[in-house]
Z-matrix of the N, CA and C atoms (Angstrom, degrees):
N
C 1 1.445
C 2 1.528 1 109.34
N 3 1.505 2 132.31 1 124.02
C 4 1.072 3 136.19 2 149.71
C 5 1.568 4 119.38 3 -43.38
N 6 1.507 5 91.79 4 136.24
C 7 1.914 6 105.67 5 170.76
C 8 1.195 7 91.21 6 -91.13
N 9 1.689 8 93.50 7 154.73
C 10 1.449 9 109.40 8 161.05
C 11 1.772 10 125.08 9 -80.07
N 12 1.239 11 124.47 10 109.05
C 13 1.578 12 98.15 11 176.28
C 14 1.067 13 142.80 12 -47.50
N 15 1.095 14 128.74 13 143.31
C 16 1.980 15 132.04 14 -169.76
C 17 1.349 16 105.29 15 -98.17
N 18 0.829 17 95.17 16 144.12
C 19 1.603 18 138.65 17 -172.65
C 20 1.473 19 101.61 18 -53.96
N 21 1.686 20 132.45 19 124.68
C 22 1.103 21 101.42 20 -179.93
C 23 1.704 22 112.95 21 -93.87
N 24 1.495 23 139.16 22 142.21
C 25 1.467 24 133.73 23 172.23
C 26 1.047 25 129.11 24 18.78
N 27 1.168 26 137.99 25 127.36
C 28 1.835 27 121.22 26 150.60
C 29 1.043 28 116.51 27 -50.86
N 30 1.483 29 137.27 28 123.95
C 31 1.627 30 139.58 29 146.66
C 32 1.686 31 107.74 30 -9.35
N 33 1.319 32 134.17 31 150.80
C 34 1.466 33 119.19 32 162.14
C 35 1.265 34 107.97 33 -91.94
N 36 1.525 35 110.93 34 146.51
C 37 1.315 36 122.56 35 -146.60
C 38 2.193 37 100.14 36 -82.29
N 39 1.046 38 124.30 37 130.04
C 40 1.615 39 118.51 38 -168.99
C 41 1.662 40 93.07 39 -95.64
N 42 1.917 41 76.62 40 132.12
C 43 1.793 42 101.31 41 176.16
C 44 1.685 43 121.51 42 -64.99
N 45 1.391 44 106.51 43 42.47
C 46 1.481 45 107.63 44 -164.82
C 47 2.114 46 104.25 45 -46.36
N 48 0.971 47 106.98 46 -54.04
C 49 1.636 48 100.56 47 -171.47
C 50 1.905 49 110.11 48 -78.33
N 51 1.513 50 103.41 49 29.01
C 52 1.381 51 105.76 50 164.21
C 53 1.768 52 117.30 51 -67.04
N 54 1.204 53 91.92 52 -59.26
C 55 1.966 54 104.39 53 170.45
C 56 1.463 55 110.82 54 -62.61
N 57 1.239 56 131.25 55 -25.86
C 58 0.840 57 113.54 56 174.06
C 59 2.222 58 137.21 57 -94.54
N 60 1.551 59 77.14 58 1.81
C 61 1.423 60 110.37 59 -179.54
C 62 1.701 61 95.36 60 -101.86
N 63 1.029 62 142.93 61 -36.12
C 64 1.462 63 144.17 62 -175.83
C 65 2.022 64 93.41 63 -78.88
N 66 1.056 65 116.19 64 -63.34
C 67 1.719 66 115.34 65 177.63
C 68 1.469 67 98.01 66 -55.10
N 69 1.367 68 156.26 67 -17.92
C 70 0.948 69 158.03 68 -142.69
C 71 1.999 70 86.14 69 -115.99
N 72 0.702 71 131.55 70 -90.23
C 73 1.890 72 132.10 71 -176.61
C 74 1.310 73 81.18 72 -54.38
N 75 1.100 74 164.37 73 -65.25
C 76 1.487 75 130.41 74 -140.84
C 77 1.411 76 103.76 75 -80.18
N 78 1.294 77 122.61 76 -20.49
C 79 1.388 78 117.17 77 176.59
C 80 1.837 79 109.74 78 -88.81
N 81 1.246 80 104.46 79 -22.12
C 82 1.685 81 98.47 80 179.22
C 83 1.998 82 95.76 81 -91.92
N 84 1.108 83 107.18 82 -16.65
C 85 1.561 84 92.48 83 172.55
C 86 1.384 85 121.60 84 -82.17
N 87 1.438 86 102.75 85 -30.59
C 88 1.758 87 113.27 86 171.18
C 89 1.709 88 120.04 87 -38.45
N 90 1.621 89 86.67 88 -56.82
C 91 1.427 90 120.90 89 171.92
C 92 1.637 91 122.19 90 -37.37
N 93 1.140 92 107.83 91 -62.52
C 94 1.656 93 147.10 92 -174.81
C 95 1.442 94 83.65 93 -80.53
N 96 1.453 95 140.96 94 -62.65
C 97 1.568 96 105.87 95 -167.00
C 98 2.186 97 113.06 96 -80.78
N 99 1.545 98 98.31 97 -19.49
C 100 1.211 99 89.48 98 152.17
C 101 1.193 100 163.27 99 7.02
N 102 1.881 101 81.55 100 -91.91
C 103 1.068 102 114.82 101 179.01
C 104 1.501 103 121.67 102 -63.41
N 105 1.688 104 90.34 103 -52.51
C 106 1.578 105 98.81 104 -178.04
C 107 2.144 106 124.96 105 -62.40
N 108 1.893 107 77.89 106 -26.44
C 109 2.018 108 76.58 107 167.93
C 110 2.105 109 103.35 108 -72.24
N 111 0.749 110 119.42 109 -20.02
C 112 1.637 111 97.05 110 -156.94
C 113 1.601 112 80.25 111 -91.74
N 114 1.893 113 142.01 112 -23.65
C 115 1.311 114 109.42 113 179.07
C 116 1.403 115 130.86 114 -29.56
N 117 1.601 116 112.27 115 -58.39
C 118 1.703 117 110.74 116 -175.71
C 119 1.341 118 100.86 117 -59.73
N 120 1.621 119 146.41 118 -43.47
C 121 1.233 120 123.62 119 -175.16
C 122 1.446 121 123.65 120 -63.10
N 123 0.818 122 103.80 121 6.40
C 124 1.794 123 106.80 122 171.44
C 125 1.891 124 97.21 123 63.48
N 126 1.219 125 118.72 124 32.42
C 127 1.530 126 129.05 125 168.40
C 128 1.924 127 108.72 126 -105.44
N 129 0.882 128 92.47 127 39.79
C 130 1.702 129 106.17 128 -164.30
C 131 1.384 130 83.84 129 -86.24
N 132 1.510 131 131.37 130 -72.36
C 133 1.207 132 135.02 131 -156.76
C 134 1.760 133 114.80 132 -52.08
N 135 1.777 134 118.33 133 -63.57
C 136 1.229 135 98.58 134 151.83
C 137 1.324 136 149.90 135 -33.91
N 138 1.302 137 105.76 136 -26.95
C 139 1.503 138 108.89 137 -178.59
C 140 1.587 139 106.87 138 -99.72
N 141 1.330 140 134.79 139 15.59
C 142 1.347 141 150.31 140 160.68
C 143 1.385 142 99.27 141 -84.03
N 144 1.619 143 125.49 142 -57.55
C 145 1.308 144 115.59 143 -151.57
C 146 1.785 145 100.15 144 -97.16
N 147 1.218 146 102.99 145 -25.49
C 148 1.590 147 100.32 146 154.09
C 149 1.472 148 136.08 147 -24.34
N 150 1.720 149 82.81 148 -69.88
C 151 1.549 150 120.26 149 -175.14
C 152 1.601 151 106.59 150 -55.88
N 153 1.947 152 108.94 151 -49.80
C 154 1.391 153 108.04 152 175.60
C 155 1.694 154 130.22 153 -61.30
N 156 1.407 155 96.43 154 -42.91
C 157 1.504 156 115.34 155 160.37
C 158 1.591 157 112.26 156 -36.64
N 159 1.348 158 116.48 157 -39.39
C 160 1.564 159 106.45 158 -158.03
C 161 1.641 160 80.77 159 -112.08
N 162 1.305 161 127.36 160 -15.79
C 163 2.110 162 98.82 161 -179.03
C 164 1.843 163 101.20 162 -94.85
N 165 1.427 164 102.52 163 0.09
C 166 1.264 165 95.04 164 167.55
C 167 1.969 166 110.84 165 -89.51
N 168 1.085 167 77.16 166 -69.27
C 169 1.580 168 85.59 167 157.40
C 170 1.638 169 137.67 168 -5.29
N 171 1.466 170 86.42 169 -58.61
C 172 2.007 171 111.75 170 164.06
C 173 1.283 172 105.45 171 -63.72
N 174 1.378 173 123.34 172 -61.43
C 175 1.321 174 125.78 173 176.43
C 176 1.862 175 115.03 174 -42.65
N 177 1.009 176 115.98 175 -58.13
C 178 1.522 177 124.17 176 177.85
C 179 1.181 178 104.57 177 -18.86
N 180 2.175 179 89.31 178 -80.70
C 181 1.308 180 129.23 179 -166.56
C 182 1.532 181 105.19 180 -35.06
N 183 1.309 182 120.98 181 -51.94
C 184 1.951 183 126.60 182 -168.11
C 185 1.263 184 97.31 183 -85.93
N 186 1.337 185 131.08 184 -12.47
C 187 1.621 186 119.03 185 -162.96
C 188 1.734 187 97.03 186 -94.00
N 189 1.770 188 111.92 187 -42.38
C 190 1.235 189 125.58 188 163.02
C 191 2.037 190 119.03 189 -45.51
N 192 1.217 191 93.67 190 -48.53
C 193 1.571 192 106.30 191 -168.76
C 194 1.709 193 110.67 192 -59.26
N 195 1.798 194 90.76 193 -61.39
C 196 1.467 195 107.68 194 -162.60
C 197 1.672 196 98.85 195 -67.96
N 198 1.029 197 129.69 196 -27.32
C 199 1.252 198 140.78 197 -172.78
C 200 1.584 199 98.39 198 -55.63
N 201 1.375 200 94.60 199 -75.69
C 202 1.413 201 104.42 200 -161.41
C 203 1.829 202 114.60 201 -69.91
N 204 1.662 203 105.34 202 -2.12
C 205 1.362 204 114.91 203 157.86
C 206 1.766 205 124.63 204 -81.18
N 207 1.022 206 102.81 205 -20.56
C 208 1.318 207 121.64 206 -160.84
C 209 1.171 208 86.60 207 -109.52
N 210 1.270 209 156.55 208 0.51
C 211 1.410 210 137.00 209 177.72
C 212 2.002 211 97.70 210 -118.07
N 213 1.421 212 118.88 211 -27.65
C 214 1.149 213 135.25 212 157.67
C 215 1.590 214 124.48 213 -35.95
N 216 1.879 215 88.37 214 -53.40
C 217 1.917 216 107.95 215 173.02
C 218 1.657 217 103.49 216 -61.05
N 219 2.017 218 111.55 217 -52.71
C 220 1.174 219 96.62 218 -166.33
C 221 1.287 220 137.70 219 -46.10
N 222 1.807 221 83.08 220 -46.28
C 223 1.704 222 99.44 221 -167.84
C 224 1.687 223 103.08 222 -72.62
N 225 1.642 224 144.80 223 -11.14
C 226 1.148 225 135.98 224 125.80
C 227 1.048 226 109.91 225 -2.46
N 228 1.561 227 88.84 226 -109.11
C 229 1.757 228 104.12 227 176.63
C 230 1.101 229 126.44 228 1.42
N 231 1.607 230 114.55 229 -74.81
C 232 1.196 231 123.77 230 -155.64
C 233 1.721 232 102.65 231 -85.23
N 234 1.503 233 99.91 232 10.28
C 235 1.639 234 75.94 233 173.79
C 236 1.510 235 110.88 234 -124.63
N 237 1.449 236 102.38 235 -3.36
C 238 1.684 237 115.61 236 166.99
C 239 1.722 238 104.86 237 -67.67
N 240 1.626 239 118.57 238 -47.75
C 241 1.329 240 113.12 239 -177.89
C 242 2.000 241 114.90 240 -74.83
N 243 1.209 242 101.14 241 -17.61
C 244 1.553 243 102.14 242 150.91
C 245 1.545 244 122.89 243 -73.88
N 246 0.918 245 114.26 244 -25.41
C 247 1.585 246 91.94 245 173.21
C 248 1.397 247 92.94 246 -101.12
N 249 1.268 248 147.30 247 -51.75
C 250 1.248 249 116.97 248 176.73
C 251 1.436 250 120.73 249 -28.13
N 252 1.163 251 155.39 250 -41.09
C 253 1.259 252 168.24 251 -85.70
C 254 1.617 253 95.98 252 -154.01
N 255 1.270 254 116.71 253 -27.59
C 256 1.467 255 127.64 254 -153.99
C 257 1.420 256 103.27 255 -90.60
C-alpha cells in the first residue's frame, strides 16, 4: 500500500509588527512620563486640552480618511455591478 506524502512544515510566521509595537509603548510611555513631570508645575491643564485636541483630532483624521475610502470602494462597486448588468 502506498503512503500518502506529508506535508512539509509551516515557514515560522515573522514578527513584522514587533518594532512597531515596541515604538508604540515608548511613545505612549514618553507621554505618560510627561505627563506625570509637568503635574507639580501646575502645566497639567494645557496638557489636558492638548491631549483632547489631539484624541479628538485622531478621531476626525480616521472619520475623514475611512470615509472618503469607503465611499471610493462604493462608487467601485456600484460601477462594476453596472457594467455587469450592461
Amino acid at each position: 500500500m502506498l503512503e500518502r506524502p506529508q506535508l512539509p512544515p509551516d515557514p515560522p510566521q515573522r514578527a513584522s509588527n514587533s518594532l512597531l509595537t515596541v515604538i508604540m509603548v515608548l511613545v505612549i510611555g514618553t507621554v505618560c512620563a510627561g505627563t506625570l513631570l509637568m503635574l507639580p508645575t501646575g502645566a497639567i491643564g494645557p496638557v489636558i486640552v492638548f491631549g483632547g485636541v489631539m484624541f479628538f483630532g485622531m478621531i476626525g483624521f480616521h472619520y475623514v480618511v475611512w470615509g472618503r475610502w469607503m465611499m471610493r470602494v462604493l462608487r467601485e462597486e456600484e460601477a462594476r455591478k453596472e457594467k455587469q448588468d450592461e
